[in-house]
C-alpha positions as CSV (number, residue, x, y, z in Angstrom):
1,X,-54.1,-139.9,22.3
2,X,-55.7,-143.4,22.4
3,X,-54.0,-144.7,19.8
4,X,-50.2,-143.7,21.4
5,X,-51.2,-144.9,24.7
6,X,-52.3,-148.2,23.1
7,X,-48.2,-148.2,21.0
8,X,-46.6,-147.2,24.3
9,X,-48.4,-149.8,26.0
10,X,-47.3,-152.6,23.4
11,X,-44.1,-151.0,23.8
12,X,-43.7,-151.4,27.3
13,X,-45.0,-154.9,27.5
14,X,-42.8,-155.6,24.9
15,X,-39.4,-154.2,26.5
16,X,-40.8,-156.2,29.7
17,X,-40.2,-151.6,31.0
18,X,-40.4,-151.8,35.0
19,X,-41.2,-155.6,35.5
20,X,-44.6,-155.4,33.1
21,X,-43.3,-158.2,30.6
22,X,-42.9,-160.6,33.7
23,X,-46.2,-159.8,35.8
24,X,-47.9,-160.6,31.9
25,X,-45.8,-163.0,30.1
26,X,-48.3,-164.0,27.9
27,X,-49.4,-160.5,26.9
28,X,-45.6,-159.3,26.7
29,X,-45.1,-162.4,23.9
30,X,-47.9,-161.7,22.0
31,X,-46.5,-157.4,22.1
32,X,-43.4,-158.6,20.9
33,X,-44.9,-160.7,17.9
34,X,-47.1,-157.3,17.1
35,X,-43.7,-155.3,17.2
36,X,-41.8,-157.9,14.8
37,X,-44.6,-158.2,12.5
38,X,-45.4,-154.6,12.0
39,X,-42.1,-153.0,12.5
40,X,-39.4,-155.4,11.1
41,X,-37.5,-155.8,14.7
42,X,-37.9,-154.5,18.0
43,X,-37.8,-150.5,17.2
44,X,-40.1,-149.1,20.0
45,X,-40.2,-144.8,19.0
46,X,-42.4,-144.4,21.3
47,X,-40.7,-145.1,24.5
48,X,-37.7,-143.8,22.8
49,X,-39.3,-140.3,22.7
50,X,-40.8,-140.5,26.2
51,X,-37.6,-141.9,28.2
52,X,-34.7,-140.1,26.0
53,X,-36.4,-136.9,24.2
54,X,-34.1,-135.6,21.3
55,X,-32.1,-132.8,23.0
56,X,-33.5,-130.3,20.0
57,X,-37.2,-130.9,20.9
58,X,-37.9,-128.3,23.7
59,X,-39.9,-128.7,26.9
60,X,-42.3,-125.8,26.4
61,X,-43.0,-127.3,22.7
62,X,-43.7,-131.1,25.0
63,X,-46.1,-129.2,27.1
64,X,-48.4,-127.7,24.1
65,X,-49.2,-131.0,23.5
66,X,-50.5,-131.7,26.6
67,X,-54.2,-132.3,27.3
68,X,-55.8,-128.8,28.4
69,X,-56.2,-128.2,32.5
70,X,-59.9,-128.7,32.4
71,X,-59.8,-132.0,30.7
72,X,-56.9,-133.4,32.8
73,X,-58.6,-136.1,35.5
């Protein structure tokens, strides 16, 4: 779970995703250089997933991966 929230976060500093790339321009530059470097262009599957889910994945298979109710805060 860390480790997707730390990608979605590059990802969304990267795509500059709700203003985030302009509140932390340095930050956003150095996402996009991590992006470039590691993925050959600006390919962000994370967001891509979250904002526009294939139409074949269903929403009761999205919710099994959700954290149990207990350990939700």
């Amino acid at each position: 779970m860390q480790i997707a929230t730390t990608i979605l976060s590059i990802e969304i500093l990267a795509s500059s995703f709700a203003g985030w790339g302009a509140i932390y321009p340095e930050a956003a530059e150095f996402a996009r250089e991590i992006l470039k470097r590691n993925s050959g262009g600006s390919h962000m599957p994370l967001m891509e997933f979250y904002l526009y889910p294939p139409k074949y994945i269903s929403s009761a298979a999205v919710a099994t991966l959700a954290l149990p109710a207990h350990r939700r805060s």
